[in-house]
N, C-alpha and C positions, 0 to 999 in steps of 0.2 A: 512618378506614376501613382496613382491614385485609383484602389478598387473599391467599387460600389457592391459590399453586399448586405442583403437584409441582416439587419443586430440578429436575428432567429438562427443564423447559421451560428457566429461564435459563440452564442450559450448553449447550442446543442454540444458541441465542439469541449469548451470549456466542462461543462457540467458533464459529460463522457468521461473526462479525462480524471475527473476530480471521484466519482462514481467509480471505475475500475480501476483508480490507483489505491481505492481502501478495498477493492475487493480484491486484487493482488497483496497488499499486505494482510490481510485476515487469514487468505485461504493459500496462499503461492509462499507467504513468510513463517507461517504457523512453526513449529519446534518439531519434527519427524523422529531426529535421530533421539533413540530410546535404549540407555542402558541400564542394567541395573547396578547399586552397587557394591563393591568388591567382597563386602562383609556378609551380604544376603547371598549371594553365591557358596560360600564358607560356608555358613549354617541353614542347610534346608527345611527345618524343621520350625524355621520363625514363622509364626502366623502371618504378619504383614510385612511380605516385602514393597519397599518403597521403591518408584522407578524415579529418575535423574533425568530429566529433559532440558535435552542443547541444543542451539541452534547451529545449523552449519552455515560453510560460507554461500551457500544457494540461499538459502532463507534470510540471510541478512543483506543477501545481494538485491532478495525482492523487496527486502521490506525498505532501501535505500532507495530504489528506482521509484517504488510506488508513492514512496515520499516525493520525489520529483514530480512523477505526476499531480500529482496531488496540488503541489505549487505551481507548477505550470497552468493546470488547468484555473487553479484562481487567477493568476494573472489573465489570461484571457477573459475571464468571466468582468475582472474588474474593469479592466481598459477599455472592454467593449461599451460597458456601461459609462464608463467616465467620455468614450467618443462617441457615444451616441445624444449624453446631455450635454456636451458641449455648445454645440449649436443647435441644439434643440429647442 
């Protein structure tokens, strides 16, 4: 079976997917969990305490998926074009 639709649908499709799978990994992956560490706790009196930013497993679960997207959405972007100039 063979579906007939305009190329305009899978690069909207494609270019979505590629578009908020880096906006998932910018803003859904970013580093949250914020400690400080254990020395600067000890002496309250340092002028600069330094914070220690980690990612947990939510953030690197987004920043894996978004990576997916990201791929996924090229592969459509390209096949569409590659079936579009085929018999073009």
């Amino acid at each position: 079976m063979q579906v007939n639709l305009p190329p305009i649908i899978p690069y909207i499709v494609g270019f979505a997917l590629i578009v908020f799978g880096g906006l998932r990994i910018k803003f859904l992956g970013a580093p949250r969990a914020r400690r400080e560490r254990d020395a600067d706790l000890q002496e309250p009196s340092a002028p600069a305490r330094e914070e220690v930013i980690e990612r947990g497993p939510e953030q690197r679960r987004h920043i894996r998926w978004g990576i997916i997207w990201i791929l996924l959405g090229a592969f459509v972007v390209i096949s569409t074009y590659l079936q579009a100039n085929r018999h073009g």
